[in-house]
N, C-alpha and C positions, 0 to 999 in steps of 0.2 A: 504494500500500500504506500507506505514512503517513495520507492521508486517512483509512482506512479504521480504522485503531490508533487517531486523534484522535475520531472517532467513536464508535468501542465503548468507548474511554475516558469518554468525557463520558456514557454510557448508562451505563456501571457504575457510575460516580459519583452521580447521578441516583436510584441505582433504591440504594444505599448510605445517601442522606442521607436518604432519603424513609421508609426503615424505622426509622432513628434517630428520629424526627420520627411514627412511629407508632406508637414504643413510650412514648411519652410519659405520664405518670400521666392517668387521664380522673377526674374525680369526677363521683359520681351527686350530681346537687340532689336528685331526690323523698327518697333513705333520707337526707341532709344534713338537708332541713328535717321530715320526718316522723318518723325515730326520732334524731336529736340528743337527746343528755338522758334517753334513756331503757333502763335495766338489762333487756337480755334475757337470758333462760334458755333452757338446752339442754333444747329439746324431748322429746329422749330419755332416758328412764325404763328404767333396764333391768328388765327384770321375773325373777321368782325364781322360775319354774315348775322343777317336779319332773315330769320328763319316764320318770322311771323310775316313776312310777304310772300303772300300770295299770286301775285301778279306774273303770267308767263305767255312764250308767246310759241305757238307750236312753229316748226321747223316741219316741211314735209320734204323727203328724201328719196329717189330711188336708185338703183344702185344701177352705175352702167352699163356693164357684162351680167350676163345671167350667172347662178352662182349653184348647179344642178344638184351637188349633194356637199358633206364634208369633205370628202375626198380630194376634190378639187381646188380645194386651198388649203394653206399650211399657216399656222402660228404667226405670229408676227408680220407676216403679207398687207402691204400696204392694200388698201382697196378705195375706186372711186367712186362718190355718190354723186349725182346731180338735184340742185333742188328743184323739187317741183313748183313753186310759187315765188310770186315775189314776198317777200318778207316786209313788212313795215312795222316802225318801233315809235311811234309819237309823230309821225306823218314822215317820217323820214328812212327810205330805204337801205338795209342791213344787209340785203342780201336778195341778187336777183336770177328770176328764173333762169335754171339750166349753168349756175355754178359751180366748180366744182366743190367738194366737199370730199378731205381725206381722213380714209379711217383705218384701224389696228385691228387684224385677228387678233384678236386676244386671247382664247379659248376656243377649242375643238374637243367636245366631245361626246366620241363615236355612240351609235346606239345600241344598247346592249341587249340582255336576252330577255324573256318576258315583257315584252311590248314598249324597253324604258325605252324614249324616243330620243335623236341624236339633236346638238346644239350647238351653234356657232355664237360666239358673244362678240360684236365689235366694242370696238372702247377706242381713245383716245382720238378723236375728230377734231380735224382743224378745220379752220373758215379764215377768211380771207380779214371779213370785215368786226368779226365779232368774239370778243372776245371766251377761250377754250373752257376757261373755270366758270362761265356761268351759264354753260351747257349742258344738259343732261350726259353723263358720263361712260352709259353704255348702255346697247341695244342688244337685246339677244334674240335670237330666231330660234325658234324648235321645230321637228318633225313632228309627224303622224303619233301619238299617243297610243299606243295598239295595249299597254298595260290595263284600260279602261275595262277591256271584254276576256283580256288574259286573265287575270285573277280568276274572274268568277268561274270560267272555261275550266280551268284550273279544279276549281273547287267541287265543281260540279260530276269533274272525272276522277276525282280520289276512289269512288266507292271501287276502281274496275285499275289494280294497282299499277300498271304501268302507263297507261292512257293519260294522268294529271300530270307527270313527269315529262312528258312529251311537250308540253306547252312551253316549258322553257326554252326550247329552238325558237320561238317566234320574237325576232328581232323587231324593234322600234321602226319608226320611219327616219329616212332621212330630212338633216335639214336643208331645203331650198329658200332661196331668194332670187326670183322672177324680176326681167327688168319694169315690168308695169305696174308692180307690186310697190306699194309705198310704206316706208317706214316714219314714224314720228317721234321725234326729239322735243325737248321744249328748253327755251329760252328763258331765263331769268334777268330780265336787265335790274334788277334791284340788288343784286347778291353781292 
């Protein structure tokens, strides 16, 4: 029994000194020798939006090439919109018919099994005339919802045990954006 106390002794001691010895101060070299000497600022800006205005001015969009499924475009692909209207802000024109309008894949993604449908998100839209932060920030498209009538398909073929299992092959729709198909952003000029 002693061997045994001498043993778990020198083990606790061991595993005691070794955490002392790993709380030790570690210094970074790369931030030592690259920002030594040099005054940073806090990145964050707090911003002074009026969130109790209401006031917005719809943007309508469509997109110039058709856009037939996900597949077709990749992540970060820039993409052209034109707008469909002239735009006015207090009698005075923002933006006119047939401008362009540049936007960010942001997000692709695929549609999966049991009816989840696929979706493309743009984000990051510039305009010519108006300014980007007081635009609405992202548009997403989705497919066909086919999970609506899976489920219950689903539930309905449990009693017959391989037949409900079988529902899970049925993939989502893809998603499309048609050039006649219009999308809607909205404007805030009070923000």
């Amino acid at each position: 029994m002693t061997k045994f106390v001498k043993i778990f002794t020198l083990i606790t001691m061991a595993v005691i000194l070794s955490g002392t010895a790993a709380q030790a101060v570690v210094n970074d070299e790369l931030v030592e020798t690259t920002l030594k000497g040099k005054e940073l600022k806090n990145p964050y800006q707090p911003y002074k939006y009026n969130y109790e205005d209401l006031k917005r001015v719809p943007i309508e969009l469509r997109v110039m090439v058709n856009i037939k499924s996900e597949k077709d475009i990749e992540e970060g692909e820039r993409i052209v919109f034109l707008a469909c209207h002239d735009v006015y802000e207090h009698g005075r024109k923002i933006l006119k018919r047939n401008d362009p309008v540049y936007a960010k894949v942001e997000t692709i993604i695929k549609s999966g099994m049991n009816g989840i449908p696929a979706s493309i998100i743009f984000g990051d839209f510039r305009f010519d005339n108006i300014d980007s932060a007081k635009v609405t920030d992202t548009y997403e498209v989705y497919g066909q919802d086919r999970s609506l009538w899976v489920f219950p398909l689903k539930w309905a073929l449990t009693f017959l045990p391989p037949t409900g299992s079988l529902t899970n092959f049925i993939k989502g729709g893809h998603a499309k954006l048609k050039d006649h198909e219009t999308i809607t952003l909205y404007y805030h000029p009070n923000w």
